[in-house]
C-alpha positions in Angstrom: 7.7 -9.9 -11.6 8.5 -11.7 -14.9 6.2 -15.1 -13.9 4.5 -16.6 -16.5 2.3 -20.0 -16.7 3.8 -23.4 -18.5 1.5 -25.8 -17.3 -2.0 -26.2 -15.4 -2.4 -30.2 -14.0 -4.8 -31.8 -12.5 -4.5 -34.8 -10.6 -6.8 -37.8 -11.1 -8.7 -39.2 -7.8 -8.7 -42.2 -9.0 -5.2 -43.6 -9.9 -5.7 -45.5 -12.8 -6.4 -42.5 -14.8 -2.9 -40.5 -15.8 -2.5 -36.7 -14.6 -4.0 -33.7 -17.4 -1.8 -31.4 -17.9 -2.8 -28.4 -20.5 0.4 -26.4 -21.6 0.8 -22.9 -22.5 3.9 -20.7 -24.4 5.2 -17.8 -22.3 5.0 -14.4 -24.4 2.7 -15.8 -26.4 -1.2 -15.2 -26.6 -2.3 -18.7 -26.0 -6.1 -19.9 -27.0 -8.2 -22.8 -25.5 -11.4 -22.8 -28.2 -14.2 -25.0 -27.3 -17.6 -25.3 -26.9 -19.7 -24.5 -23.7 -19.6 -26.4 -20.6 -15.9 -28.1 -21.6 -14.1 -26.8 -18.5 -12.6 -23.2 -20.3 -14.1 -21.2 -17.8 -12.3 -23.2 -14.9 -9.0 -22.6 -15.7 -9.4 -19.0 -14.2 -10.0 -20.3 -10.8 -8.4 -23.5 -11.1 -4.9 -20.8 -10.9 -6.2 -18.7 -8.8 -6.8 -21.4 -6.3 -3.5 -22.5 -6.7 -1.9 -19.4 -6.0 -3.8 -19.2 -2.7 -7.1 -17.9 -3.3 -9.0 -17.5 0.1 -11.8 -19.8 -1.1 -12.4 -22.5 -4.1 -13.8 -21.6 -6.8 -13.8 -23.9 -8.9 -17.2 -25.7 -10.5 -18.4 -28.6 -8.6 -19.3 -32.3 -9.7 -17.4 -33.0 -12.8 -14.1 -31.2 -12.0 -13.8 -31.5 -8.3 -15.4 -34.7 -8.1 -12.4 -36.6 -10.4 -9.8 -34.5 -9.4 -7.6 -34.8 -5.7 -4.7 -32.0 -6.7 -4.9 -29.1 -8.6 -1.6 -27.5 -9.6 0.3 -25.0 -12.2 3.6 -24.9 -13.2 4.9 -20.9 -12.9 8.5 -19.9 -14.8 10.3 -17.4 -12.5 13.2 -15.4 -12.2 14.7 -18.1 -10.3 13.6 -21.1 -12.4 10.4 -23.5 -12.1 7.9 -23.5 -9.2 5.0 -25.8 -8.9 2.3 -24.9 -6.3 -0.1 -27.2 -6.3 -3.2 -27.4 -3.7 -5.7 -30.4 -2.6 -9.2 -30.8 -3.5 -11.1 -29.2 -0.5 -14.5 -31.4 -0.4 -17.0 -30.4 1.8 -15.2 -27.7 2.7 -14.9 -23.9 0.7 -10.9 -24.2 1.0 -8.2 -26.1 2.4 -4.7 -25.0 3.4 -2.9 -28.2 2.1 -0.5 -27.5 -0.6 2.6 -29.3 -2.7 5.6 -27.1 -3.4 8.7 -27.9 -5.6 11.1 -25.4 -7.0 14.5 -25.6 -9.0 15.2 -24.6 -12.1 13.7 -27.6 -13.8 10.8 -29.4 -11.6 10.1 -33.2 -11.9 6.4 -33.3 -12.2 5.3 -36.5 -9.8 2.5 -38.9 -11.2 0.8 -38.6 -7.7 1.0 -36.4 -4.7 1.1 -38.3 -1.8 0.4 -35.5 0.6 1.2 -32.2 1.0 5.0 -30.8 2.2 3.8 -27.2 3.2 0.4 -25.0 3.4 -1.3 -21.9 1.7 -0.2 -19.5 3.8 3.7 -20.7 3.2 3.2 -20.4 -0.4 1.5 -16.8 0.2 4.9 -15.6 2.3 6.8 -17.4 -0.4 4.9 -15.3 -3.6 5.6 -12.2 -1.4 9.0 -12.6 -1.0 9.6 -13.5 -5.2 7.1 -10.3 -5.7 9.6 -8.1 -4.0 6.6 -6.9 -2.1 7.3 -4.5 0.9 7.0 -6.1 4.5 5.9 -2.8 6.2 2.2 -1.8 6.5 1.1 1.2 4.5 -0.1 2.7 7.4 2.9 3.2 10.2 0.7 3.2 13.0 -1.3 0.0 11.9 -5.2 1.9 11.7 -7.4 0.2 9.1 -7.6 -3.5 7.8 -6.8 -2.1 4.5 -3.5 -0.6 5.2 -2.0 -3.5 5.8 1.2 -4.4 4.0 1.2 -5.6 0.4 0.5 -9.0 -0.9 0.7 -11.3 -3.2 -3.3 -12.0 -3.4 -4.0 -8.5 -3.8 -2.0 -8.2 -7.2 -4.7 -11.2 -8.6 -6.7 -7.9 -9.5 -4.3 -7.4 -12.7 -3.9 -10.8 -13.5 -7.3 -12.4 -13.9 -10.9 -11.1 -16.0 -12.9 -13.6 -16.1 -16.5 -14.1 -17.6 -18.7 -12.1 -15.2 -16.0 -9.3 -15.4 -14.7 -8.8 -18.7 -17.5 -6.7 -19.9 -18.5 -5.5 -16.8 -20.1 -1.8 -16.9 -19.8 -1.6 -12.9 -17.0 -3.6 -11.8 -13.4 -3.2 -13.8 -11.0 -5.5 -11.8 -11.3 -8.8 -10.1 -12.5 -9.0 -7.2 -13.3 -5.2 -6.8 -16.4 -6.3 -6.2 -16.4 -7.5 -2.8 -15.8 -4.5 -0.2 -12.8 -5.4 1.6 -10.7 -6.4 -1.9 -11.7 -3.2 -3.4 -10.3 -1.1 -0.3 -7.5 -3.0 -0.6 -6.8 -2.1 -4.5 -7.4 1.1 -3.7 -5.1 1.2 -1.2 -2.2 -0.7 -3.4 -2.7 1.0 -6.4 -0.2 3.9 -5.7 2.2 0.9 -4.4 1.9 -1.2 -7.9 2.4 2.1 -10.3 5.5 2.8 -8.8 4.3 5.9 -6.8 4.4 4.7 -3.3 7.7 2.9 -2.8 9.2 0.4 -0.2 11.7 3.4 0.3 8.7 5.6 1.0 7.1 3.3 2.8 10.2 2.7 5.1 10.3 6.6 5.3 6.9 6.5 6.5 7.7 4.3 9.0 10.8 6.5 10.5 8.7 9.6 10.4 6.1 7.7 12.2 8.4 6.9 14.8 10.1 10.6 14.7 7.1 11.8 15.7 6.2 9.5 18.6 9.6 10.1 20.3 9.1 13.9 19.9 6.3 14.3 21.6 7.5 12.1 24.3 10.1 14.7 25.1 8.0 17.8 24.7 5.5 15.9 27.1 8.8 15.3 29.5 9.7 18.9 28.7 6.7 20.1 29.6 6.1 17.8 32.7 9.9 20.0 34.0 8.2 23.1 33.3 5.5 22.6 34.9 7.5 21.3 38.0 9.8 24.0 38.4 6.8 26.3 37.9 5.1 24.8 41.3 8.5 25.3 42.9 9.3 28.5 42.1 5.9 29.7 42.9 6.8 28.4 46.9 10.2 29.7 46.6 9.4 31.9 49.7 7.7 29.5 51.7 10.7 27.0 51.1 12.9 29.7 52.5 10.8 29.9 55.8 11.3 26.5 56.6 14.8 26.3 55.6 15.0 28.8 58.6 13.0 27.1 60.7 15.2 24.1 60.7 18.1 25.7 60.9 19.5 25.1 57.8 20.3 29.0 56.8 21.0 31.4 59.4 20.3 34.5 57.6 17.6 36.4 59.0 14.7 36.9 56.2 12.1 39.6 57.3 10.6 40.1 53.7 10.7 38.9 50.2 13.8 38.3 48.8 14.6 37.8 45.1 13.9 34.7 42.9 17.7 34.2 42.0 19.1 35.3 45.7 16.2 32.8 47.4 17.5 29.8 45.2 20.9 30.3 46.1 20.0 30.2 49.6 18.1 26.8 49.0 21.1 25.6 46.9 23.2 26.3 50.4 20.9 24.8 52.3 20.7 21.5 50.4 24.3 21.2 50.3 25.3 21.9 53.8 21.8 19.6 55.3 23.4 17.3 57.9 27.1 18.2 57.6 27.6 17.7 61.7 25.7 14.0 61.3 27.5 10.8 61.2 27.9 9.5 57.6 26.7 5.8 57.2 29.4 3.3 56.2 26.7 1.2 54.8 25.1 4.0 52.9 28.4 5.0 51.3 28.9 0.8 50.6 25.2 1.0 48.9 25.9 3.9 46.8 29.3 2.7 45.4 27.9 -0.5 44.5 25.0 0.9 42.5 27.5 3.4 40.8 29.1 -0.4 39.6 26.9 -1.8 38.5 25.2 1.6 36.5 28.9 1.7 35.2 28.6 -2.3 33.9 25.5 -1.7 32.3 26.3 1.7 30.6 29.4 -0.3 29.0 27.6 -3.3 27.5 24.5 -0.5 26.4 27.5 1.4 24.2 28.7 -1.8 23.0 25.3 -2.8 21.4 24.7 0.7 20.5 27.8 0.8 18.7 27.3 -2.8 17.0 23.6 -1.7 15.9 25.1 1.7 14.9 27.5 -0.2 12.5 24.5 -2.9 11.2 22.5 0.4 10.4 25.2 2.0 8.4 26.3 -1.2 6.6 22.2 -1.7 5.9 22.4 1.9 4.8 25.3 1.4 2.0 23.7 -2.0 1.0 20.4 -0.4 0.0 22.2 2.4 -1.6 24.3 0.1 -3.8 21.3 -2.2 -4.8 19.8 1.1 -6.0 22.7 2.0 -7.8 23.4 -1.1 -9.2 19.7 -2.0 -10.7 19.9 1.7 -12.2 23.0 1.1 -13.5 22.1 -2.1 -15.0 18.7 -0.4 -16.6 20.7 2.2 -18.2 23.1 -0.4 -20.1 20.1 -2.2 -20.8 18.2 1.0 -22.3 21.8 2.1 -24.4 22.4 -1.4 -25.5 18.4 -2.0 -26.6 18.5 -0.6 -30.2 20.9 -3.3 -31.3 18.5 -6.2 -31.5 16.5 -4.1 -33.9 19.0 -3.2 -35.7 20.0 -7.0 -36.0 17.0 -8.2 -36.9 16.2 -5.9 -38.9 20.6 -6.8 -40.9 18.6 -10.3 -41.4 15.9 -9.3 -43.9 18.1 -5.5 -45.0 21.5 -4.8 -45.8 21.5 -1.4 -45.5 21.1 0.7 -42.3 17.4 1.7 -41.4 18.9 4.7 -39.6 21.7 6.4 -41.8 21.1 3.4 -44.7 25.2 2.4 -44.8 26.1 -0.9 -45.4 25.4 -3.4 -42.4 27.0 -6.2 -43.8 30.3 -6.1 -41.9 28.5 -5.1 -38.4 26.5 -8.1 -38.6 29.0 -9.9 -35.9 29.6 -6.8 -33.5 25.5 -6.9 -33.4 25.4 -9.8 -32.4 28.1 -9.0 -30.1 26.0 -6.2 -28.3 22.6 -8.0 -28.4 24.5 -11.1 -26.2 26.1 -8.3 -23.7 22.0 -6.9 -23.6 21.5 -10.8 -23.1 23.8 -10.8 -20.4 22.4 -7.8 -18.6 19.3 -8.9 -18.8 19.9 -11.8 -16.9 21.5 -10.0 -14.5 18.7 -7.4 -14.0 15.5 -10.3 -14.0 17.9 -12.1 -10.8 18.6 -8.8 -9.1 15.0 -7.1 -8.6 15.4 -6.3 -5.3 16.6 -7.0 -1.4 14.7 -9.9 0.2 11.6 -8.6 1.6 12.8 -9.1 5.3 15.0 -6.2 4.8 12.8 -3.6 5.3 11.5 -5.1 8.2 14.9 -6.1 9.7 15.9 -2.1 8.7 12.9 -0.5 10.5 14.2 -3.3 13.7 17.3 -1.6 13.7 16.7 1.7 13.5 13.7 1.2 16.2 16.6 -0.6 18.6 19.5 1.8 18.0 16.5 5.0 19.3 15.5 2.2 22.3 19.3 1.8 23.7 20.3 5.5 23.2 17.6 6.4 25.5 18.4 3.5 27.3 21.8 4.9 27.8 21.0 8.4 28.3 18.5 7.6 31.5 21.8 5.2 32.7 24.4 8.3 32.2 21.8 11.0 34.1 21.3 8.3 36.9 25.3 8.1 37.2 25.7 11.7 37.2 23.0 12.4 39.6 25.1 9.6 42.4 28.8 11.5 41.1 27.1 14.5 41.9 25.9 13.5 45.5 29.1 12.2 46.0 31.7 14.8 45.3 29.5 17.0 47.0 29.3 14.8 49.8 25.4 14.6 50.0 24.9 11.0 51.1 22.2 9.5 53.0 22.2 10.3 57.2 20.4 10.4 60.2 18.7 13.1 61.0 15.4 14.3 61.9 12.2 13.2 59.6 11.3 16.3 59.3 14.3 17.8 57.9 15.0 14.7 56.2 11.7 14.8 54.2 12.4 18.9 53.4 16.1 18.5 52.1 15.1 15.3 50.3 12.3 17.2 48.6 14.2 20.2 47.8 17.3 18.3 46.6 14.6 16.8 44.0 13.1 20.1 43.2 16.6 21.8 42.4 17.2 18.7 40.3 13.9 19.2 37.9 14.4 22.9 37.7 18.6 22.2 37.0 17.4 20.0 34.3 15.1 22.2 32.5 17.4 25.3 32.9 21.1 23.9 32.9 20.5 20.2 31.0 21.3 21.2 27.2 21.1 17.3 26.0 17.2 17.5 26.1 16.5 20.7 24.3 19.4 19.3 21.6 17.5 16.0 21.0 14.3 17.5 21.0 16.6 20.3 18.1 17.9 17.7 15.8 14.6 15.3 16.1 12.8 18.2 14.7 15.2 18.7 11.9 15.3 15.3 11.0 11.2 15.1 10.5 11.6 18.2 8.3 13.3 16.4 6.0 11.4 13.2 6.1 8.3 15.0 5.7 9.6 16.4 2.7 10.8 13.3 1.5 7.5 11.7 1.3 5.4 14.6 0.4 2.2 13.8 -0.5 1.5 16.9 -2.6 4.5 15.2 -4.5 3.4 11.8 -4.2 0.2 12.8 -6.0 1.7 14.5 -8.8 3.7 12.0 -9.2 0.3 9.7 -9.3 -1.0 12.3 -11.3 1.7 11.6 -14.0 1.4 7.7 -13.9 -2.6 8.1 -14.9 -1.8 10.7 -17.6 0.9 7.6 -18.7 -2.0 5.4 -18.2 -4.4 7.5 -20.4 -1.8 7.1 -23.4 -1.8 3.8 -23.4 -5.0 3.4 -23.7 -5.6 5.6 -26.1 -3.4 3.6 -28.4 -4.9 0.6 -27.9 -8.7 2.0 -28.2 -9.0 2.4 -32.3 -8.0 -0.8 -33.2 -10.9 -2.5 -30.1 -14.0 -1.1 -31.8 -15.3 1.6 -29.4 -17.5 3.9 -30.6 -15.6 7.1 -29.2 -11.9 6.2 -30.0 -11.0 10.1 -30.0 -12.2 10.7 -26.2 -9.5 10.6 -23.3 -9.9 7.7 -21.1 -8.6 8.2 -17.7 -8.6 5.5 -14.4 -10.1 6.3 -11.1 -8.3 5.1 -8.2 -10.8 6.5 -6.1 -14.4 4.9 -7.6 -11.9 2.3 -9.4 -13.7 2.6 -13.0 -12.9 4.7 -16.3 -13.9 8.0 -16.9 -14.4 9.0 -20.8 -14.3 12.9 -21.1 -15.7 14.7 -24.3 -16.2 18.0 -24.5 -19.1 19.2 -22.6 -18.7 16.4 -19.9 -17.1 13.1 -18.6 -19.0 9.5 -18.5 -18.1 6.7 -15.9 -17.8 3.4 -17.8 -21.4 2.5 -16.3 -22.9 5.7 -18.2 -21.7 4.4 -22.0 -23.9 1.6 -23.0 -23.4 -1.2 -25.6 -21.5 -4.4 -24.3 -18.7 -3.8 -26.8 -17.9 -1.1 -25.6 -18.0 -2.1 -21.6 -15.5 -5.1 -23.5 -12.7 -2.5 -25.4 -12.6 -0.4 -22.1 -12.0 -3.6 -20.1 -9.0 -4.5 -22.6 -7.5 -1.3 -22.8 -7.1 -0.8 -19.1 -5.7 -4.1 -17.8 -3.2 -4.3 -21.6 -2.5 -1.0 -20.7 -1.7 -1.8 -17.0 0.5 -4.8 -18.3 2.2 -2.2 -20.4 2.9 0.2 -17.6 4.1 -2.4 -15.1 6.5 -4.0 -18.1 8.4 -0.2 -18.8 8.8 0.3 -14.8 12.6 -0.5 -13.3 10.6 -3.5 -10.9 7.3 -4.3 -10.9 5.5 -7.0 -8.3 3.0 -7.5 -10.7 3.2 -11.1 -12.3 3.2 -11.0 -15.9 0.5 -13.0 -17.0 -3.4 -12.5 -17.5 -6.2 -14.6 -17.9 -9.4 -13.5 -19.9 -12.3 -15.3 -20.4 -14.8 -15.1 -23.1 -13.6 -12.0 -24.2 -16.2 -12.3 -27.8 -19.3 -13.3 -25.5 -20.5 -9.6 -26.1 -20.9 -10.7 -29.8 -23.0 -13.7 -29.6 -26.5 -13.7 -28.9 -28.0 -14.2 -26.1 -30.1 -17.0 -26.5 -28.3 -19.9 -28.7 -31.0 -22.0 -28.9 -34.8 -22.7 -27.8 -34.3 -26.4 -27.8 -33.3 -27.4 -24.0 -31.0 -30.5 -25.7 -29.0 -27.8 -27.4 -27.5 -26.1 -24.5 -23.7 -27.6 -25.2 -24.0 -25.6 -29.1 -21.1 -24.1 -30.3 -22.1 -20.7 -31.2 -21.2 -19.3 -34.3 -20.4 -15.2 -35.0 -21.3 -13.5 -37.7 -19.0 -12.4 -40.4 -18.8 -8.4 -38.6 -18.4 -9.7 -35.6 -15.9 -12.2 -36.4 -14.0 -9.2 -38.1 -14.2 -7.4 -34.7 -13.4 -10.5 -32.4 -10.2 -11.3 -35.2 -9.3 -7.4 -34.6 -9.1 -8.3 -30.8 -6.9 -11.0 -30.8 -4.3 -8.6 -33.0 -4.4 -6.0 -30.5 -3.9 -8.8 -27.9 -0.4 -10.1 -30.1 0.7 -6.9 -30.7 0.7 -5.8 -26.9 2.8 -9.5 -26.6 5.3 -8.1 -28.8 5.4 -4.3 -28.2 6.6 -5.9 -24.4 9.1 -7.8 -25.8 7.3 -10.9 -25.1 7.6 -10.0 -21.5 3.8 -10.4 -21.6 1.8 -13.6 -21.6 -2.0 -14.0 -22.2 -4.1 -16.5 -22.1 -7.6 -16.6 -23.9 -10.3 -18.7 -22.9 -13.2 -18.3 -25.7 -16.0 -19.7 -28.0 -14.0 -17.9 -31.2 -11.9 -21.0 -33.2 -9.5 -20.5 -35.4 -11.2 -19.7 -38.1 -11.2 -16.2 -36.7 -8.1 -16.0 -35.1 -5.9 -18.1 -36.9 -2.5 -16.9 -38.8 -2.4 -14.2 -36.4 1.6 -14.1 -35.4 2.1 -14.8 -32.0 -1.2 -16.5 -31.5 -0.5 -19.8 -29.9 -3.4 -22.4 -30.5 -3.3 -24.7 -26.9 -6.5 -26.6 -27.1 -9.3 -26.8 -29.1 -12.4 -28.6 -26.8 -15.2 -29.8 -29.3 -16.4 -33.9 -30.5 -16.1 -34.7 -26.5 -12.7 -33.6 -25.9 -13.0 -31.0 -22.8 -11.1 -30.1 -19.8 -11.3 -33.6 -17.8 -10.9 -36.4 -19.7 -13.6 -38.5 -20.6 -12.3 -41.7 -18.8 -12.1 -40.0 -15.7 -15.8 -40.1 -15.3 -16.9 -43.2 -16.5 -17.6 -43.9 -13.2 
């Protein structure tokens, strides 16, 4: 998701005192300098608070104590957003939060109160993700396979101090049980492997499977009844004779088909000579009625559903279609900004080397059409995320009313039946009463099972339909398909590994989704990240993962990922440890020396070179002890804030009480 940070305010508790707002370039990498204990460390989870952190992070006393609101300012596909969230106090978080979107938003000098609360702003951030609504388990087992969200994805956006050069922990979070079970569980979603189409698939199969094995359970339930019966077949006979409903004399044992027959005979001609009840006939007709009502206004909403699902079908098809569509103009038309910007500074072709001075306008021509489609592609992503949801409803109803309707029709046929055959209910003894009744039943279950095709048909197609739904979401294919993302992954960061400053640059680098750390293969063995020592090199792993991550996301069709990330102190690995032995020095700037400085500077180059190798789709913000005296002159490297002589994060005048 292309969201990127303009601003980070905070709101003064005391309203003399004017709001602070820091601002920041998109697809730049932007740089707060300063010296310790100035606030650069807060901004991490001053945004992750505001983009509804569980629990508030942010340092106590000077920051919370002066400030009521804490906000950022997000650019979107659809414009501006401002989420913005209270102070909590006492308390570890509050749920009160400010919300304003448009495509310009009017900052106000003081929120009065809040308009909506965190877990609003959650649904809202799930919905501009694009995230899936369905669970990734279908059957809803585990608190980790529930669906996507927009919290979870704060793994790829945020490494802050504690992380950044962390031998055992590589993502945000991760190190907390129940967020690393949950990465785990998203990964396959967020590298494209593991789509809302496959999860929707999922979800059919799921449900596939559930109604099949309620008919082989009703199937079997027949079986086993017309077993029992067939097995008393002769002493159902007997008694049949004994009432006087078949006059054929039986001595010995008959055969199966010749006995049912005679039971058949029996059932039908059971209290011919009897009176037949007005009121029964009445009784009968009027249920036949109202079964006939009910069957009518069950087709209609079969056939309205029916018509949702196929226009629900077509939609999603053309979104595909259209999104491809739009990335393959997008891919064809791509080479001509280059070649424009490169007709700026050359006047002969860098491809064939023929004159580009007349093309000049037709360039420019094409890179506004790429301009255009663009556009089009960042404000079509994908179908609202109630789609799935409202899809899987659908689907789940149309199943409901067809058996619905099929139970109705069997019901109707059984009272047709009875009538044209002139079986309705009469007086007559209990005893033969109770023995027709039960045989009429019996003949029913084992007509069913042997005559009733419909059954055995459903139960036919159901099975072909979950053969090719299970090979639609394959998992053997799945994880190749994973397989091939991580080998995509590896590349990456074996670009990006040189030019960080770790000591085995040659080695293969791959990610594990299952121990969620790097694995660095030579060639007699491969080393977790916690097996290589030296700090620096815990720091270029760190980089080269979550830049290469960023990269990945970037080159995919959609991606829920925003695309912004935070790091914090990324050059602490080259200062010392202790700064100073004099208590009273504890604010000193440290200084690096002139290898390291080389090294941090080398850094900062891979970090504006990832900016522009994305297009400046990419933005990241550095929060770090390193001036500009290191960084400086670096293209792309956007200077926000530099917080030494008493400037820092809150202003001065806000604590003078």
């Amino acid at each position: 998701m292309l969201t990127q940070i303009k601003r980070v305010i905070l709101w003064p508790k005391d309203r003399n005192h004017e709001r602070r707002e820091v601002f920041f370039e998109t697809g730049m990498v932007n740089v707060i300098t300063g010296a310790s204990q100035t606030g650069k460390s807060a901004i991490v989870p001053i945004i992750d608070y505001c983009l509804g952190s569980g629990r508030c992070a942010i340092p106590v006393n000077a920051i919370r104590d002066s400030t009521a609101w804490f906000g950022v300012l997000l650019e979107t596909p659809r414009g501006e957003l401002l989420v913005a969230r209270r102070e909590p106090g006492d308390l570890q978080s509050t749920g009160d939060m400010f919300i304003a979107e448009g495509s310009t938003v009017e900052l106000p000098e003081f929120i009065e109160g809040k308009n909506t609360n965190v877990d609003f702003v959650k649904s809202h951030l799930n919905e501009l993700s694009g995230l899936s609504s369905l669970d990734f388990d279908a059957e809803g087992s585990g608190t980790f396979r529930s669906r996507p969200s927009f919290r979870d994805l704060a793994a790829f956006n945020f490494q802050p101090q504690n992380i950044i050069a962390n031998p055992d922990v590589l993502f945000f979070k991760a190190d907390t049980v129940e967020h690393r079970e949950k990465l785990q569980t998203i990964f396959p979603y967020v590298l494209g492997v593991v789509t809302a189409d496959i999860l929707a698939k999922r979800y059919r199969l799921d449900e596939l499977k559930r109604e099949e094995r309620r008919i082989a359970r009703e199937i079997e339930a027949l079986r086993a009844s017309s077993d029992r019966w067939l097995a008393d077949l002769q002493l159902n006979i007997a008694r049949a004779r004994e009432l006087g409903l078949i006059k054929v004399d039986v001595r010995s044992t008959i055969p199966q088909a010749e006995a049912i027959r005679l039971l058949r005979a029996a059932a039908a001609s059971s209290g011919q000579n009897l009176n037949t009840s007005t009121e029964s006939i009445n009784s009968t007709l009027k249920e036949l009625t109202e079964l006939r009502n009910e069957e009518q206004e069950i087709s209609l909403e079969l056939t309205r559903l029916r018509q949702r699902w196929l226009e629900m079908s077509n939609l999603r098809r053309a979104a595909t279609e259209y999104r491809d569509a739009l990335q393959v103009e997008e891919e064809r038309l791509g080479i001509s900004r280059w070649l424009l910007s490169e007709s700026h500074s050359k006047s002969d072709c860098p491809v064939c080397g023929s004159d580009m001075t007349g093309t000049k306008k037709h360039l420019e021509q094409l890179v506004q059409s790429l301009e255009q489609i663009e556009g089009a592609r960042n404000s079509f992503r994908t179908l609202p995320e109630t789609f799935d949801r409202e899809y899987a409803r659908v689907r789940s109803r149309i199943t409901k009313q067809s058996q619905a309707l099929s139970n109705i029709q069997y019901r109707i046929h059984g009272l047709q039946t009875r009538s044209e055959e002139g079986r309705r209910a009469r007086y007559t003894e209990v005893s033969a009463t109770k023995f027709t009744g039960r045989l009429e039943a019996d003949l029913a279950l084992f007509d069913r099972l042997n005559q009733d095709e419909e059954i055995l048909k459903r139960r036919e197609a159901l099975a072909i339909e979950i053969q090719k739904l299970t090979a639609e979401v394959d998992e053997r294919a799945l994880r190749e398909k994973e397989r091939r993302a991580l080998g995509i992954l590896t590349s990456l960061m074996g670009k990006l590994l040189p030019d960080l400053g770790v000591e085995r640059p040659g080695d293969p680098v791959s990610l594990s989704l299952v121990e969620l750390t790097l694995r660095v293969k030579n060639l007699n063995r491969e080393d977790s990240l916690w097996e290589i020592g030296s700090g620096s090199n815990w720091l270029a792993y760190h980089l080269a993962n979550i830049l290469a991550l960023h990269e990945y996301f970037l080159a995919q069709a959609t991606s829920p990922v925003p695309t912004f990330l935070v790091l914090d102190q990324p050059s602490q690995v080259y200062f010392p440890t202790k700064l100073s032995a004099r208590p009273t020095e504890i604010n000193m700037d440290p200084q690096l020396a002139d290898d390291d400085a080389r090294r941090v500077r080398a850094i900062f180059q891979v970090f504006a070179q990832v900016c522009d190798s994305t297009g400046n789709m990419l933005q990241i913000i550095v929060l770090d002890h390193a001036g500009e005296s290191v960084w400086g002159e670096i293209p792309s490297v956007h200077l926000v804030e530099e917080w030494r002589d008493g400037r820092k994060l809150i202003p001065p005048d806000w604590l003078t009480h």
